[in-house]
N, C-alpha and C positions, 0 to 999 in steps of 0.2 A: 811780303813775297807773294807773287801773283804768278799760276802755273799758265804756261804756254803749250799751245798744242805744237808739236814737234816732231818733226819726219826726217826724212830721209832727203838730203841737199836736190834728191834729184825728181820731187816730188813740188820743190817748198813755193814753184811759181805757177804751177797746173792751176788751172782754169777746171773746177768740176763738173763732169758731165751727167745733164740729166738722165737718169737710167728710166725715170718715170712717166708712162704712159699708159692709156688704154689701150686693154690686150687686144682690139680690134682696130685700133685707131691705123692699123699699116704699115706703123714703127716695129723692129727687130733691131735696139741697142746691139753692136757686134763688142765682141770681147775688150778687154785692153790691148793696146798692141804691144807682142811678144818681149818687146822689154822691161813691158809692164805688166806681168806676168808671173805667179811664185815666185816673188820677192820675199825673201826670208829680211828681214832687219832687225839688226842688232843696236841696243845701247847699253850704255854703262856709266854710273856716276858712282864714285865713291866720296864719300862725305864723312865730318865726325859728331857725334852724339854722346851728349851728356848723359848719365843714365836716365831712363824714360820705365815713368812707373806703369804707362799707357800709349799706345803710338798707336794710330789707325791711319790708314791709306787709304788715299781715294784716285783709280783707276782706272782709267780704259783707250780704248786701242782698236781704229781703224787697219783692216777689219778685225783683229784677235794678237790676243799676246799669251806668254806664257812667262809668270815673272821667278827671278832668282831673286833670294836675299842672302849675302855672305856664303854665296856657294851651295845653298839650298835651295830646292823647288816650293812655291810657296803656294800657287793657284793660278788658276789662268779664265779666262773671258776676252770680254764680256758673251751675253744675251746678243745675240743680232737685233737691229735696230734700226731705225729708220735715223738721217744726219737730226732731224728738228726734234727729236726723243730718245737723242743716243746715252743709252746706257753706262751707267758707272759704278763701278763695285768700291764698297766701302769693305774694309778688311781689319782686323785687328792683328796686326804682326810685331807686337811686341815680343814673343817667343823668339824672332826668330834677328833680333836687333842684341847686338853688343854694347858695352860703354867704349868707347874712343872711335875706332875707327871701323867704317861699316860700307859695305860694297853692294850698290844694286845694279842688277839685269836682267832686260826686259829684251824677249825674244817677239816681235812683232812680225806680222802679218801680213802681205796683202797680196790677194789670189789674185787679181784682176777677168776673174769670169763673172758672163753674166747665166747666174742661178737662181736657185731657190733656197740658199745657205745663208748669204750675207748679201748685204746692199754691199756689193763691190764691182768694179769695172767703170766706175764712174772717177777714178786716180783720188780720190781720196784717202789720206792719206795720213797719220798720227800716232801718238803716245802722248795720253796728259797722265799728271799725276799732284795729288799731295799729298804731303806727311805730315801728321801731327800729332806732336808728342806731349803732353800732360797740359795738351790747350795752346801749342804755339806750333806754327808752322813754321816744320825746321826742314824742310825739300821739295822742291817744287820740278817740275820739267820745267828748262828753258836753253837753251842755247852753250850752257857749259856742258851738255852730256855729251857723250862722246858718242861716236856713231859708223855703224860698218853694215855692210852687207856679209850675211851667212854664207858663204861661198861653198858649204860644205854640201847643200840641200841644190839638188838638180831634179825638174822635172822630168818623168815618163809620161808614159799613156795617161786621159785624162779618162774618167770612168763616169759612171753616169751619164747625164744630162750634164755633162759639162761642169759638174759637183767636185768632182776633186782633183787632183795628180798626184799619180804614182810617186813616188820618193825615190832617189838614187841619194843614199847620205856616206860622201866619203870621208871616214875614219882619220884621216890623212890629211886634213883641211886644216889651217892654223887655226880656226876660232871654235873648232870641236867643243874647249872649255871654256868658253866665253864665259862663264859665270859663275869661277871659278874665281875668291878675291885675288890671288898668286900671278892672274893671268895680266900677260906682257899684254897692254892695248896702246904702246905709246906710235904704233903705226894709223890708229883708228884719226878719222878726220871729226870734225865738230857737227854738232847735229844743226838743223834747220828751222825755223820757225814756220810753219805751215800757212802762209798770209792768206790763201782767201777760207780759210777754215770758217765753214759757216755752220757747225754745232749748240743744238742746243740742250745743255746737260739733264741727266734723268735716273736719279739712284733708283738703280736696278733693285727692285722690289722682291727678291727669291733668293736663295744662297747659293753657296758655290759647291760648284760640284763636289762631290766623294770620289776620291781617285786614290786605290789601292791594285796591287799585286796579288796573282792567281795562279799556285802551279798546274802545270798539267796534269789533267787524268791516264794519261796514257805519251809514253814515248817509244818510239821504235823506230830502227834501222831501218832504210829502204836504199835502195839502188843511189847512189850519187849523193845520199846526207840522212833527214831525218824524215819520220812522221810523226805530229805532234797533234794531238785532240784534250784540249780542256774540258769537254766532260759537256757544256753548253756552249748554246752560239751567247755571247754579249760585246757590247759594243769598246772601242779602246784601241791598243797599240800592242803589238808583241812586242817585248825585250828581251837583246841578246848579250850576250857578253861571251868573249872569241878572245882567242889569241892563233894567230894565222902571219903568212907571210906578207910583207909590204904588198899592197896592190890586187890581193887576193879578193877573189870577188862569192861573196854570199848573195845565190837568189833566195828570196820569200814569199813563196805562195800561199794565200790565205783563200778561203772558201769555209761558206753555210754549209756544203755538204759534198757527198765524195762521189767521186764516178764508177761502173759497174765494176771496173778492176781494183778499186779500194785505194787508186790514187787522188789528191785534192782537187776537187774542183772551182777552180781558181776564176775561168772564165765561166764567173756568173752567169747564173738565169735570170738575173735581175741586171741586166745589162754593164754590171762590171767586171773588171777583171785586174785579180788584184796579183800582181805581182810587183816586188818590191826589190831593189838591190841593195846593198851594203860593201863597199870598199872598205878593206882593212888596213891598218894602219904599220903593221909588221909588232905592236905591242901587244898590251892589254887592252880592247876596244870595248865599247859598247853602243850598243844601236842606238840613237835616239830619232824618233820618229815625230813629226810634229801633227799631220793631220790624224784624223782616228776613220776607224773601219768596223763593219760588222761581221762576226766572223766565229766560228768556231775551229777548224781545222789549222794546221799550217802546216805546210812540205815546205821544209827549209834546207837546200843543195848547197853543197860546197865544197871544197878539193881535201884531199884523204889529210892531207897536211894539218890542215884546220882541228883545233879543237875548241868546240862550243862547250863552254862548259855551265852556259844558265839559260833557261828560255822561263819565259811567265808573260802572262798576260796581265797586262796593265789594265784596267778597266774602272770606266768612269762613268758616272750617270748620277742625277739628282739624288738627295739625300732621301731614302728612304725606312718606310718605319711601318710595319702589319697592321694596322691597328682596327683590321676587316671585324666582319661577324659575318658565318654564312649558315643557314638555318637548313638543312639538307638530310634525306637518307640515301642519297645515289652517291656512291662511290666514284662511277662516271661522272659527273660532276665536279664531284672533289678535283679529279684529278687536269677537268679543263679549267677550275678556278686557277690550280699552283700554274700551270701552262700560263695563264693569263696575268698571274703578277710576274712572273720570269720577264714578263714581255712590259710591265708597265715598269718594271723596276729601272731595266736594262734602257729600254726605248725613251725615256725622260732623261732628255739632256738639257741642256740652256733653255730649250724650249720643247714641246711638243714633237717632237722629229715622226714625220708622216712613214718613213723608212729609214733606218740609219746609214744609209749604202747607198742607195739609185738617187735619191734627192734630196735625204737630208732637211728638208723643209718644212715648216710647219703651215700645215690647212687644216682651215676655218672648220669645214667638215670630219675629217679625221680627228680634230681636238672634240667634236661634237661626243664621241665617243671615248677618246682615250684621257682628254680631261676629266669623264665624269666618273673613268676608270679608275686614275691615278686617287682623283679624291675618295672616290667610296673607299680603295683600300687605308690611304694613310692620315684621312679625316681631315689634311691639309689644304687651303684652297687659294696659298700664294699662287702656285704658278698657274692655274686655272684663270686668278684673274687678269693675273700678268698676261696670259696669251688671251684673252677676251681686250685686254688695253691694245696691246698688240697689231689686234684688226681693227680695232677704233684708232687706233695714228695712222691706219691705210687711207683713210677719208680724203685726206690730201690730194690722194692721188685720184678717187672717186668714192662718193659721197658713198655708193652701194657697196662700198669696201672691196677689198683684193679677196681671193682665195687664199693666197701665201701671204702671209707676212714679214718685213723685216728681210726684204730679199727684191733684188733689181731687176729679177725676171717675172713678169708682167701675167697674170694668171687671174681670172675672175670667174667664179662661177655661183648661177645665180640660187639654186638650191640652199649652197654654203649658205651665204650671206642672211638668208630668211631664215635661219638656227640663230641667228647671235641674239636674239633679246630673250631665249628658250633660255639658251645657256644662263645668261644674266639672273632669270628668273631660278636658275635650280640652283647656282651657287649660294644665291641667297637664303633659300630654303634650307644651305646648310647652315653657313654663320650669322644669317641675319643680317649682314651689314649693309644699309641702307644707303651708310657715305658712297660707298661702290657703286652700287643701284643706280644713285644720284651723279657719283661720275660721269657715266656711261649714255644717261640719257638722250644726253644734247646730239652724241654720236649715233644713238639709235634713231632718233626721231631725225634725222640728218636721212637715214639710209628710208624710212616711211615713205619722206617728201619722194626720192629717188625713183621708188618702187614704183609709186602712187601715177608717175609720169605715163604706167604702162597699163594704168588700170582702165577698164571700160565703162561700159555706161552701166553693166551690169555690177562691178566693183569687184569686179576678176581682172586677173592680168592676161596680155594677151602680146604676145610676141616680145618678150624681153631681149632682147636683141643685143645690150650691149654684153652679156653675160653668156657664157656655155647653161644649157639646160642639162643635166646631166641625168638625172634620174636615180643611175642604178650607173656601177664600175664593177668589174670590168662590162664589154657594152654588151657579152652574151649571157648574162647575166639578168637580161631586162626581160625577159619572159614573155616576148613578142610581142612589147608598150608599143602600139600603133599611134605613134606618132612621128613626123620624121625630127629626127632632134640635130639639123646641122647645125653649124657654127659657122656665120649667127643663125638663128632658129629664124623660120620661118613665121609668117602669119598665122594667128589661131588658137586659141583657148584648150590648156590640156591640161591632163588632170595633177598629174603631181604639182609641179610647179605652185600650181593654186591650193593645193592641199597644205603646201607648207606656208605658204601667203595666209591661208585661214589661220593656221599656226603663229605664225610670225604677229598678224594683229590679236590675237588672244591673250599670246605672253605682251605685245605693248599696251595692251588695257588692263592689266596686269599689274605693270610698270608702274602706268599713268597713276594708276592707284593707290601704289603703296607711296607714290612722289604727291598726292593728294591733287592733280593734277587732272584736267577733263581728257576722257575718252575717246579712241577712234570716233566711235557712232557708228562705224560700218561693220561692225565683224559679224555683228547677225544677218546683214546683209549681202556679205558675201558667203556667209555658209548658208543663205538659202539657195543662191544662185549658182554656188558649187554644185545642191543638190538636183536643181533648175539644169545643172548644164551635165551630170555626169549622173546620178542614178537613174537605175536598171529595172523598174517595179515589178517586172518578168522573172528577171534575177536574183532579186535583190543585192544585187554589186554596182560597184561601180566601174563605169567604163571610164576608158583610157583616153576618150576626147567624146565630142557631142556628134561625130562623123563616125566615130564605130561605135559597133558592139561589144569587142574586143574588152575585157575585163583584167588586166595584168594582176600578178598578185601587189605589185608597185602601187596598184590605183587602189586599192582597198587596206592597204597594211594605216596609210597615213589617215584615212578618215577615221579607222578605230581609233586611233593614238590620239587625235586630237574633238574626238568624239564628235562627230558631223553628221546629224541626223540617224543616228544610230540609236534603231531601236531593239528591241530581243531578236524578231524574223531574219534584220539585216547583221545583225552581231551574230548572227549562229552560221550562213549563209554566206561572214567570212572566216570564220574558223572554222566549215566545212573545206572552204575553199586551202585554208592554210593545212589542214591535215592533208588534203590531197598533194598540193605541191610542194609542202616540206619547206626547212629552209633553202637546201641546194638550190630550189627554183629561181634563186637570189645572190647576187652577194654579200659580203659579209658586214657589208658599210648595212645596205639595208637590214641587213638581220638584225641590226640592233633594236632600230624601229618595231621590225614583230613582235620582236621578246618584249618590247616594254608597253606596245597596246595589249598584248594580251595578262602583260601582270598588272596593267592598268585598269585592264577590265575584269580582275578574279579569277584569269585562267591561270594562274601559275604554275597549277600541274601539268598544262598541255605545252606553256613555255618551255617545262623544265623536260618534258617529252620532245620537243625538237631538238632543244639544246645538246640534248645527248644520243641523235641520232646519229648511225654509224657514221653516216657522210659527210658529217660535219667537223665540230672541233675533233672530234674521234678521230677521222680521217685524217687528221694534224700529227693528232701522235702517233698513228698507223706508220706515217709517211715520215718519223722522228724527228717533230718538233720541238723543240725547247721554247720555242715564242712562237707568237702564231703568225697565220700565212695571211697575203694579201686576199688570196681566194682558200677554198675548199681544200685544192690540192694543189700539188707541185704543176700539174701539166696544164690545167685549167686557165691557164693565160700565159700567153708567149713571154712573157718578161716579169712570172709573178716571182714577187719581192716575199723571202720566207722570215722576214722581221717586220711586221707593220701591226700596230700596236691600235691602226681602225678593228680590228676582231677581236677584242676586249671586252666585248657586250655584257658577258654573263657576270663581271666583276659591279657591275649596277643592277643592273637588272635583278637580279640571287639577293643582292646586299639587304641587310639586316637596319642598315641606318640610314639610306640616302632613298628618296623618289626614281625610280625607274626613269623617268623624262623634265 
C-alpha cells in the first residue's frame, strides 16, 4: 500500500503556481481566485483493524489539517513549509484506535492568500497519510476516501496583511459533525488524486502543539450579551456552546485590549479586526472555529433568547517546560523575566510566529532573538534548529535566503540574513551538535558566495540592493542613522549593514573551524576597513556612514557586540553614549544587541540598569501587558502589534546557562 497525495476533485488537474520570486524582481503573486479561497475540505475513511499493540501515522496537509480519530480530536499541522521540504507529522495514536471498526477525519485547509503564514495561493492542494500498525501498513490516502467540502465555514473580513479571514461558522450546516463515526456521509462524493503533486516529504523535526482549555477570569453582563477577559492575552480559539433559536445569530469580538469606555477593542491597532459570527442551529450548538487568533478579551452579543451556557479559551502553542535560571536582586526584573516567558510560551507555535495576529509569520530576525529566547528558557533547541533549516530551504528561492520563511509572500531583508551563521554558532554552544553545524554549511557558505557579490575592494559591502537594509523597526526608532535607507538602497558603504557583515564572517570562521575546514581570510580585513571607513578619533564612536559625522546609537551598539577595534577609551565613549540615550533611543529588535555587547563586555550591571528603565519593559506592564510589545508603548507605532515575542532579550541576555549572542 502506497499513499497518495489527495485533494479535493476540484483541485486534482491545477497546474501549480509559482509564488516564488525576488522581492524586488517586479512580481506581486495576486491571491487565488475567489473560488479558491477558504476552502474548508473534508474527508473520511472508515476502515477495520485488528487489535494494534502500536499504530503511528504519518501526516500532512496542504496547506493545514486538523485530524479526528473515531470522533475525537487527535492534532493538527503541519509546520509550514516549503512544496520540496514539506513537512510531515509522525504521531503515535494508538490511544485513540479500536479493535474492529474505526473512523478517520481530516478537516483540511486551503487559504489561497498570498502571506506570510503558509506557502499558499499557489492551488496546491492535498492530504497524504499512512498508518502503521505493529509494522504493517494498514491505511493509506488514496482514492477510496471520501470527500466534501465544509459548507458550514464562510469567510468575512480578511485581517492583517491578508493573514487570515474572519469565520462566519453555521450551526446549521449538514457536516457540523463530520467526524463524528455515526455521521451520514453516504451523500459525500470520492476524493481525487492530486496529479501534478510535486512534493518532497520531510519529518517534521519538533512536536505537536499543546492544545488545552482556559476558563475565564472574569465574566460579566453588558448591553446586548457578554464581557468576557481570561485574565492574559494568549494565542487560540474561544469556545462556545448555546442553545438559541434556529438561525439566531451570535457576534464575537475578540481584542488585546479595551477601549476608554471599558468596551472590546476588536478593531485592532495591529491592523486587525477581529469579529466573528456564529449561526445557531435551534439545538445544542457549539462553535467550532478553525483558524486561531491572539487575543485576551471577548464581547460576545446575542439575542435575550440565547443561552450560552460555556465560553473558555482554547489555547495552543509549543510544548513548553521552565527550565530557566535567573541570577538577580531586582524585583523589576523578575517581573519583566515572567512578562517575557508569557510571551515565549504563548508566541511559539509550529514555528516562530513574528506576531500571532498582523502576520503570523516567521522572520530570520525576530527568531534572532525569540529563538535564543525560547531556548535559554526551556533548554530545548528543536524548534531553534528547525527554523534555522527553515531559512536554509529559502536558498531556492535566493541563495541570500528570505526574511520569512515557509510563506509565498516574498520578503528579504538583508540585516536578517547576516544573523544566520551567529545563530548556528550559539545553538551549537548549547548542544554541541556538530551534525547541525555540518548541515547548515553548504547553505551558509551559499549566502557568503551571495554577499560577497556586493563586497568592494575594501571588503565592505556596498549597496546591497537586492535586500531591504533595515537597520532598526519601527523606522523612528533609528535615532537620526544618516543614511538614506530606500528600497533598494542606494549606492554607499554604511555602517550597520557592515557591522553585521563583520559579524556574519566571524561566526563563518567560526564555523569553518569547527567543520575543520579553511577560513574566510578576510574578517581582519574587513574590520580594519570598517574602522578605516566608520571611526571617530575625535569621538571615539562611530559614525553612521564615511560622509557623516553623525554617530547613531545603531552604529556603536554592533561594534561593541562583535568587538571591532574596541579598546577601553572607545568602550567607555560607547557606554557613555548608551547611558545618555537609554534603550528607548531604540527599538526593541535592537535592544537586544545592547543588552548583549554590554553583558559581553562585563557590563551587566548597566545592562540590567536599562533593562529596568521606567520606559522600557516597565512601560509594558504600565500600559498592561501580559506579553510584550512590538515597541516601547502602545502609541509608539501606528500599527504596534502588543504580542511580538522580538522583545524577549532579557530571557538571554539575564540567563544563567546560555551566551548572551
Amino acid at each position: 500500500m502506497k499513499p497518495q497525495f489527495i485533494c479535493h476533485p476540484d483541485f486534482c488537474n491545477l497546474v501549480p503556481v509559482n509564488v516564488f520570486h525576488k522581492e524586488h524582481s517586479g512580481e506581486r503573486m495576486p491571491n487565488s481566485p475567489e473560488g479558491f479561497q477558504n476552502r474548508h475540505i473534508l474527508f473520511r475513511k472508515k476502515f477495520t483493524l485488528k487489535r494494534a499493540k502500536k499504530a503511528t501515522l504519518k501526516i500532512t496537509a496542504d496547506d493545514y489539517y486538523k485530524l479526528y480519530i473515531n470522533g475525537q480530536f487527535v492534532t493538527q499541522g503541519p509546520a509550514s513549509s516549503y512544496p520540496d521540504s514539506n513537512y510531515y507529522n509522525e504521531i503515535d495514536v494508538t490511544p485513540y484506535l479500536a479493535e474492529g471498526d474505526n473512523t478517520f477525519a481530516v478537516h483540511c485547509y486551503y487559504q489561497g492568500l498570498i502571506n506570510r503564514v503558509w506557502v499558499s495561493g499557489d492551488l496546491r492542494q492535498m492530504l497524504w497519510l499512512s498508518l502503521d500498525a505493529d509494522g504493517e501498513t494498514v491505511l493509506v490516502s488514496d482514492e477510496s476516501w471520501l470527500c466534501q467540502n465544509h459548507t458550514g465555514f464562510s469567510a468575512l473580513e480578511k485581517v492583517g496583511y491578508d493573514t487570515a479571514f474572519c469565520e462566519c461558522y453555521d450551526s446549521r450546516d449538514k457536516n457540523v459533525n463530520f467526524f463524528a463515526t455515526d455521521f451520514d456521509d453516504s451523500d459525500w462524493g470520492k476524493s481525487a488524486v492530486y496529479k501534478n503533486a510535486d512534493y518532497t516529504l520531510v519529518k517534521q523535526p519538533t512536536k505537536q502543539l499543546e492544545i488545552y482549555d482556559v476558563k475565564p477570569k472574569e465574566v460579566k453582563k453588558i448591553h446586548g450579551g457578554l464581557f468576557v477577559d481570561f485574565g492574559f492575552e494568549a494565542v487560540g480559539y474561544i469556545k462556545l456552546r448555546a442553545k438559541g433559536g434556529r438561525g439566531d445569530t451570535v457576534t464575537i469580538r475578540l481584542g488585546e485590549e479595551l477601549n476608554n469606555d471599558g468596551s472590546v477593542r476588536y478593531d485592532m491597532r495591529c491592523n486587525c479586526t477581529y469579529e466573528d459570527k456564529w449561526i445557531l442551529s435551534g439545538g445544542n450548538d457549539e462553535l467550532s472555529q478553525f483558524d486561531y487568533k491572539a487575543f485576551r478579551y471577548a464581547e460576545i452579543l446575542f439575542p435575550e433568547a440565547v443561552n450560552l451556557n460555556e465560553i473558555l479559551l482554547t489555547v495552543r502553542h509549543y510544548p513548553f517546560e521552565d527550565n530557566s535560571s535567573y541570577t538577580t536582586q531586582s524585583p523589576d526584573l523578575l517581573k519583566i523575566l515572567e512578562l517575557c516567558k508569557h510571551t515565549v510560551k504563548y508566541g511559539t507555535q509550529e514555528c516562530f510566529s513574528d506576531c500571532p495576529s498582523r502576520e503570523k509569520g516567521q522572520y530570520l530576525g525576530d527568531a534572532s532573538v525569540s529563538a535564543r529566547a525560547q531556548v535559554a528558557v526551556t533548554g530545548d533547541t528543536a524548534m531553534m534548529k528547525k527554523a534555522i533549516m527553515d531559512f536554509c530551504h529559502s536558498s531556492f528561492i535566493c541563495p541570500g535566503l528570505m526574511a520569512v520563511s515557509g510563506a509565498s509572500l516574498m520578503q528579504e531583508i538583508a540585516d536578517y540574513s547576516l544573523q544566520l551563521p551567529a545563530q548556528v554558532c550559539w545553538v551549537y554552544s548549547v548542544d554541541n551538535d556538530l551534525d547541525f553545524v555540518k548541515k547548515t554549511e553548504p547553505y551558509l557558505t551559499g549566502m557568503y558566495k551571495h554577499f560577497s557579490q556586493y563586497m568592494n575592494e575594501d571588503f565592505l559591502l556596498d549597496g546591497v540592493k537586492d535586500k531591504w537594509n533595515l537597520v532598526d523597526w519601527p523606522d523612528n526608532f533609528r535615532d537620526g542613522y544618516d543614511f538614506p535607507l530606500t528600497k533598494p538602497i542606494g549606492d554607499g558603504v554604511h555602517n550597520v549593514i557592515n557591522a553585521f557583515w563583520c559579524g556574519f564572517l566571524q561566526s563563518m570562521d567560526e564555523i569553518y573551524s569547527l567543520l575543520n575546514k579553511p577560513i574566510t581570510g578576510i574578517t581582519k580585513k574587513a574590520e580594519e576597513s570598517y574602522l578605516d571607513y566608520f571611526y571617530n578619533s575625535e569621538t571615539n564612536l562611530f559614525c553612521d556612514s564615511r560622509e557623516t559625522s553623525h554617530s547613531a546609537i545603531h552604529s556603536n551598539i554592533l561594534p561593541l557586540l562583535f568587538n571591532i577595534g574596541i579598546d577601553e577609551k572607545t568602550k567607555q565613549a560607547i557606554i557613555d553614549l548608551l547611558k545618555e540615550k537609554r534603550l528607548n533611543s531604540m527599538g526593541v529588535y535592537m535592544a537586544y544587541f545592547a543588552l548583549a555587547a554590554l553583558v559581553k563586555q562585563g557590563e551587566r550591571e548597566l545592562a540590567e540598569e536599562l533593562a529596568t528603565d521606567e520606559s522600557c519593559w516597565l512601560n509594558m506592564l504600565k500600559e498592561g501587558a501580559t506579553t510584550t510589545f512590538e515597541a516601547w508603548g502602545k502609541e509608539q507605532k501606528k500599527n504596534t502589534s502588543l504580542f511580538h515575542p522580538w522583545a524577549t532579550a532579557p530571557l538571554i541576555v539575564f540567563s544563567d546557562k546560555v551566551k548572551p549572542y
